[in-house]
C-alpha positions as CSV (number, residue, x, y, z in Angstrom):
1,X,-14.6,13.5,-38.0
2,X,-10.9,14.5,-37.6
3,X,-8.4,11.7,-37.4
4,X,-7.1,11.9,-33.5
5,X,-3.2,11.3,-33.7
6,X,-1.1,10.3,-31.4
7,X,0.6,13.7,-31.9
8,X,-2.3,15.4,-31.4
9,X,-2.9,13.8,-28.1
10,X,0.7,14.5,-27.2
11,X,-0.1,17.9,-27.8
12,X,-2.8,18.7,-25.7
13,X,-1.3,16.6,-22.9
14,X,1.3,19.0,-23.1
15,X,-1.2,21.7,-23.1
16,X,-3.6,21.0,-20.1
17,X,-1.7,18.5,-18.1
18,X,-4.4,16.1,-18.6
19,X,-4.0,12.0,-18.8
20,X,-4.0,10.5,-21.9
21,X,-6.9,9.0,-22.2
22,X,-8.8,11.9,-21.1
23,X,-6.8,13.7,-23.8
24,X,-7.9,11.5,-26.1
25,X,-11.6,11.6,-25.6
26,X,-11.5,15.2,-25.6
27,X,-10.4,15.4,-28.8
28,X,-13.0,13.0,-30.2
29,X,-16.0,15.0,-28.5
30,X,-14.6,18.1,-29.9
31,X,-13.7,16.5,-33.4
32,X,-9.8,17.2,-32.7
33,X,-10.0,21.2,-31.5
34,X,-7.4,21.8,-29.1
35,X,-8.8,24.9,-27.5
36,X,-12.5,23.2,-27.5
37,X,-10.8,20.1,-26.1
38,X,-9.1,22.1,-23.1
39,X,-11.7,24.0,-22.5
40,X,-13.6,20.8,-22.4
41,X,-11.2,19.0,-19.8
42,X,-11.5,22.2,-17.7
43,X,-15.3,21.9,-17.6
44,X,-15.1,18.0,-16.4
45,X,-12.7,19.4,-13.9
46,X,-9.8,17.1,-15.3
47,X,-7.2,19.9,-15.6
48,X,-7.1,21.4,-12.5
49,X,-6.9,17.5,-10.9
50,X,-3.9,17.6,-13.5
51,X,-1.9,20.5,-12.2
52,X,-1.7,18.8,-8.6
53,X,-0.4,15.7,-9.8
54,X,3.2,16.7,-9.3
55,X,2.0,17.9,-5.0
56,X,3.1,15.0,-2.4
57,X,0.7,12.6,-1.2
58,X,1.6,11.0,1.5
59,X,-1.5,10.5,4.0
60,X,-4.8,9.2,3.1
61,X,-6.2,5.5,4.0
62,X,-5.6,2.1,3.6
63,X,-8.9,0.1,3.0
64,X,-9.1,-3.9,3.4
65,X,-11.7,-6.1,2.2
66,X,-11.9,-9.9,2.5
67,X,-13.7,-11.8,0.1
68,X,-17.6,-14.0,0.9
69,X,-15.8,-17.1,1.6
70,X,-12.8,-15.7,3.6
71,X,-10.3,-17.2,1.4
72,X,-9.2,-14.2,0.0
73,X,-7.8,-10.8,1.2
74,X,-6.7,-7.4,-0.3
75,X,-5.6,-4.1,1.0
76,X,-5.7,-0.7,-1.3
77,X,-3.6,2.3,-0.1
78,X,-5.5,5.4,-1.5
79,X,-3.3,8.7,-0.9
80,X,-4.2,12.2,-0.8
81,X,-2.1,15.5,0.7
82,X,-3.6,16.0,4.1
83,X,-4.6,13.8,7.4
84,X,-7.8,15.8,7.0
85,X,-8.8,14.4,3.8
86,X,-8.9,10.6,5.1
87,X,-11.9,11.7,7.3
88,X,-14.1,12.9,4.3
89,X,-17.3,10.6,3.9
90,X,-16.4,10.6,0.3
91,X,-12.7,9.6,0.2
92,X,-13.7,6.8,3.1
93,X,-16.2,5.3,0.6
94,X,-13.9,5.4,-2.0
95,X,-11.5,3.5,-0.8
96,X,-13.8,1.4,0.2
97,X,-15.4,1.0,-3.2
98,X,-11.9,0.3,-5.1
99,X,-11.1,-2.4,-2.0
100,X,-14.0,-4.3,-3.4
101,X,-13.1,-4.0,-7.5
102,X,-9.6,-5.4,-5.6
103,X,-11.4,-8.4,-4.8
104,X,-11.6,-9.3,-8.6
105,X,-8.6,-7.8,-10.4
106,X,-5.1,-7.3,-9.4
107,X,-2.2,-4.4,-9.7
108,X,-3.0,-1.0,-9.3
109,X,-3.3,-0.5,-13.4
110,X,-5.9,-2.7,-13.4
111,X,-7.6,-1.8,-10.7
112,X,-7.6,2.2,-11.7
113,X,-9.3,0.9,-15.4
114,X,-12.2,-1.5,-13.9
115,X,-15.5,-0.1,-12.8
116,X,-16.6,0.0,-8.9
117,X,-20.1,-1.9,-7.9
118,X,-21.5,1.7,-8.4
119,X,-20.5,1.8,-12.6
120,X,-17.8,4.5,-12.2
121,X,-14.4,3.9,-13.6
122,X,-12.0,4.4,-10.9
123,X,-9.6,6.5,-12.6
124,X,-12.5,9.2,-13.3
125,X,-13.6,8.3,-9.7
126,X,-10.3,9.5,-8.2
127,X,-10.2,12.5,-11.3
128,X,-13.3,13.8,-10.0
129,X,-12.7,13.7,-5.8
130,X,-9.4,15.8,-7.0
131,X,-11.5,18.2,-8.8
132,X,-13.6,18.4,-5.6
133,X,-11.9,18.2,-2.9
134,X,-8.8,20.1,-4.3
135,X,-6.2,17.5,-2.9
136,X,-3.7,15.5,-5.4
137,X,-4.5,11.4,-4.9
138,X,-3.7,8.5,-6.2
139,X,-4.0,5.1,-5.9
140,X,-0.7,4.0,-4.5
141,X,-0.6,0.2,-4.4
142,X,-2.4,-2.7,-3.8
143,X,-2.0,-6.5,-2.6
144,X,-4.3,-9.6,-2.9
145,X,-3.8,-12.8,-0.7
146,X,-5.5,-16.1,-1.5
147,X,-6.0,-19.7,-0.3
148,X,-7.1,-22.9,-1.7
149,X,-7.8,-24.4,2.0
150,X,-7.3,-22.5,5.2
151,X,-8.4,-18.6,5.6
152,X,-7.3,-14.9,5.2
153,X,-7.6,-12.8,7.8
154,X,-7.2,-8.6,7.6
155,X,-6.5,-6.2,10.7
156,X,-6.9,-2.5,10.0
157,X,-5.1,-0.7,12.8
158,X,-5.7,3.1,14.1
159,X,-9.8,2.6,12.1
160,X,-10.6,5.9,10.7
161,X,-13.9,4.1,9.5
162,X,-15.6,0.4,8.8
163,X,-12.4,-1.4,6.5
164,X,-10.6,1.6,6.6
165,X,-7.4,2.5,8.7
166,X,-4.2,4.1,8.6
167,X,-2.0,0.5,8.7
168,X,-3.5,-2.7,7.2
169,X,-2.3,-6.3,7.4
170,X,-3.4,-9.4,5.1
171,X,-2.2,-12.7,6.9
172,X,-3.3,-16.2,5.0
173,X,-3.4,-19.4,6.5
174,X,-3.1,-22.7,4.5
175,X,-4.5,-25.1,6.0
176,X,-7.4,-28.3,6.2
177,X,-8.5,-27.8,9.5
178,X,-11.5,-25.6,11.4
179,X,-11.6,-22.5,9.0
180,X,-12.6,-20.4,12.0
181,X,-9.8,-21.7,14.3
182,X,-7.4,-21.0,11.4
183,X,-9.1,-17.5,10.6
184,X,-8.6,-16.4,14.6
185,X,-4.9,-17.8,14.6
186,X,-4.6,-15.8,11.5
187,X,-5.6,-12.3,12.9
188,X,-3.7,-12.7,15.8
189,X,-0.9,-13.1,13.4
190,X,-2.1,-9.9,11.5
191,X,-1.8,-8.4,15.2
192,X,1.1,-9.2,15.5
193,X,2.9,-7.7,12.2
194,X,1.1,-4.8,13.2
195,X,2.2,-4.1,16.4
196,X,5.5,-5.9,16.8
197,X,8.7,-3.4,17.7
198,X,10.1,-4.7,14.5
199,X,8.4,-5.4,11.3
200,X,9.4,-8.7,9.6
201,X,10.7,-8.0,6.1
202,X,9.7,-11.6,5.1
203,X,8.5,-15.3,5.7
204,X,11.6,-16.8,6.4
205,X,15.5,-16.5,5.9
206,X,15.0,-17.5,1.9
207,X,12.5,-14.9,1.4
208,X,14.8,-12.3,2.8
209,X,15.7,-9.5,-0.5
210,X,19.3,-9.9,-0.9
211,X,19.6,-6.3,-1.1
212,X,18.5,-5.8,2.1
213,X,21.0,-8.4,3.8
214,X,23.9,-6.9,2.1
215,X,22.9,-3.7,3.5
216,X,22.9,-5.0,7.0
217,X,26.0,-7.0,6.6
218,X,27.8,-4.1,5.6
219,X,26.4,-1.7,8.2
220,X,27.2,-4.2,10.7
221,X,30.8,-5.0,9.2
222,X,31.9,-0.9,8.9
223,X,30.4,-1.0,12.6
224,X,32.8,-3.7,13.3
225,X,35.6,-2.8,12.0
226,X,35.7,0.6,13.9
227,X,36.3,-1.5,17.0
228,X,39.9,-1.8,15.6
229,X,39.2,-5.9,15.5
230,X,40.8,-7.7,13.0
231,X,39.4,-9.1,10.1
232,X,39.3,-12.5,10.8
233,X,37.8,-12.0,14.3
234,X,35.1,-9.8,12.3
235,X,34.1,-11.6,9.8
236,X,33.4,-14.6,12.4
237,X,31.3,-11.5,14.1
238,X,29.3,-10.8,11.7
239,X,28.2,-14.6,10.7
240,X,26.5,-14.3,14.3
241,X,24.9,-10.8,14.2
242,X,23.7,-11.4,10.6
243,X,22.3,-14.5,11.7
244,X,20.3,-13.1,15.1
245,X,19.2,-9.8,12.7
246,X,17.6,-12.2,10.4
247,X,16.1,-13.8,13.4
248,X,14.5,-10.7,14.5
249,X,13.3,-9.7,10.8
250,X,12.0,-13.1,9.6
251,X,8.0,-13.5,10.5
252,X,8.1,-17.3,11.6
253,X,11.3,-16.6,14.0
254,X,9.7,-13.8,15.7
255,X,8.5,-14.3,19.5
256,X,4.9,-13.5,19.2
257,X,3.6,-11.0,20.9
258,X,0.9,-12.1,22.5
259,X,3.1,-14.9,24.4
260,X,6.8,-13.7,24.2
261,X,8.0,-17.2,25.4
262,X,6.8,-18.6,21.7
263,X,7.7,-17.9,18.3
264,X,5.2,-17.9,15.4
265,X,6.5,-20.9,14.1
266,X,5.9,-22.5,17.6
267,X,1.9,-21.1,17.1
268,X,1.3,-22.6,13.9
269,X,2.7,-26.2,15.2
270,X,0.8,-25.9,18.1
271,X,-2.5,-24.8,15.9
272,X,-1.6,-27.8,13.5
273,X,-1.7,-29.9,16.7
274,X,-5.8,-28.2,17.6
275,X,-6.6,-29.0,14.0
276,X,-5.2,-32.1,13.4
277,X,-3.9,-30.6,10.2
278,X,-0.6,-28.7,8.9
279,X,-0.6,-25.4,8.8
280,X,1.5,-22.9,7.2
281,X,1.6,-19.2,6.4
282,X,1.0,-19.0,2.8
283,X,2.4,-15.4,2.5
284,X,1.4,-12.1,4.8
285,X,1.2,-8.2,3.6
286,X,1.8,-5.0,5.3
287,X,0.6,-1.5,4.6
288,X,1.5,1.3,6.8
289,X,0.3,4.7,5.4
290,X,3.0,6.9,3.6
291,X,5.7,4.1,4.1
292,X,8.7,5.2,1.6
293,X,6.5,8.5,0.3
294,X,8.7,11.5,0.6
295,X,6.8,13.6,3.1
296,X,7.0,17.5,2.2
297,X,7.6,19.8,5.6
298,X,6.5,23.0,5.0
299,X,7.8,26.1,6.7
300,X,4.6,28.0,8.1
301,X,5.9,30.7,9.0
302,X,8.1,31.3,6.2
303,X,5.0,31.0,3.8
304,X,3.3,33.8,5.9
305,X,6.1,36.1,5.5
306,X,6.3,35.1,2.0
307,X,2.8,36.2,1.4
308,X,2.9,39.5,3.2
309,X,5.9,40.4,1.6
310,X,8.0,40.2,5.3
311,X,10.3,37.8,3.7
């Protein structure tokens, strides 16, 4: 048996496109041959999902699962190239599947190296609907909620299929009181990160990234200053409007928006008051499909012309 390097591996990485792993065990089925070894990752199909690694994947599903007891919560975003894709039996299930391995580990590395309920590694799960279905995908990110006492509750907006949708939100409740009370509280919470005009960015004004603050204050300052204010009178403007943005951006501020004349913070007391219990919002996640993924627009009709030599 030939001694598999680690230059070896390099090598025919570099060769087919292949992961490493998959590089790897190529080499030890084919007792270090690089030709055998490609030629072996082409018959598994794992080059040509190789050579569309590098295409955009922006659409695809997000897939939420909540665990037996309802005290945990987690939402997967699988990607793949088209809208169409998402509607394939196949991908569905998939996401489905790798929702559920979710349930038990955490972090998308961890998650692509653990076997589904069915035995298949996830990795080789995605490798093989890419050899199939002839889209790039990947497993984009993932997010777990949990709670001691209380409830989790998910909301999968714009369903494409049972626990899979095109924007998911994970809301948890801590709490001692009625677990179903909480659980409804909590997904008309989830509703409401969903649909609000504005997205809260965190919990509360501590949770706020700092990075982000700075970013409004100095929009709002250079927006300020064009006013031809000075800069006394505009720094004592912009202690206001930073203090209404966060207002507007912070979850427990927010008016909810199923009863405008109450904030969140308000609903929680008041659900504290039904349960004879405190109850706080542990933590809450948000997937929208695509969020931050570089979308590629293609010109049709350039393409055309490109192909028929009109261009």
């Amino acid at each position: 048996m030939a001694e598999i390097t680690a230059l070896l591996v390099k090598d025919l990485r570099e060769k087919s496109g292949a992961g490493m792993m998959d590089c790897k065990k190529a080499l030890q089925e084919n007792d270090g041959d690089i030709e055998a070894s490609i030629d072996w990752l082409r018959t598994k199909g794992l080059s040509k999902a190789a050579k569309k690694s590098d295409r955009a994947a922006a659409e695809g599903l997000v897939a939420g699962k909540l665990s037996d007891d309802g005290k945990t919560g987690v939402l997967v975003e699988l990607n793949a190239e088209t809208d169409f894709v998402s509607k394939n039996d196949t991908f569905q299930s998939a996401a489905r599947d790798f929702a559920v391995v979710a349930l038990d580990v955490e972090g998308v590395d961890a998650i692509t190296a653990a076997k589904t309920a069915k035995g298949e590694v996830v990795a080789d799960v995605i490798t093989n609907m890419i050899a199939t279905i002839g889209e790039n995908m990947r497993l984009r990110r993932s997010a777990r909620l949990s709670v001691a006492q209380g409830a989790v509750a998910l909301y999968l907006h714009n369903a494409q299929g049972e626990g899979v949708g095109k924007l998911g939100v994970l809301v948890a409740l801590e709490g001692a009181g009625d677990q179903q009370v909480l659980k409804d509280v909590g997904r008309k919470i989830a509703l409401h990160v969903a649909g609000t005009p504005t997205p809260p960015l965190a919990l509360t004004e501590a949770d706020l990234d700092p990075a982000a603050v700075e970013k409004e204050k100095k929009f709002l300052t250079d927006q300020a200053l064009e006013s031809g204010k000075p800069i006394g009178v505009v720094e004592k403007m912009i202690e206001g409007r930073i203090r209404k943005w966060q207002e507007e951006v912070v979850l427990l501020k927010q008016p909810f928006v199923m009863n405008p004349d109450q904030t969140i913070e308000q609903l929680l007391a008041d659900t504290a008051k039904e349960t004879g219990s405190p109850v706080t919002v542990k933590g809450f996640m948000r997937f929208a499909l695509g969020e931050g993924v570089e979308k590629k627009v293609d010109d049709f009709a350039a393409e055309v012309a490109s192909m028929t030599g009109q261009a």
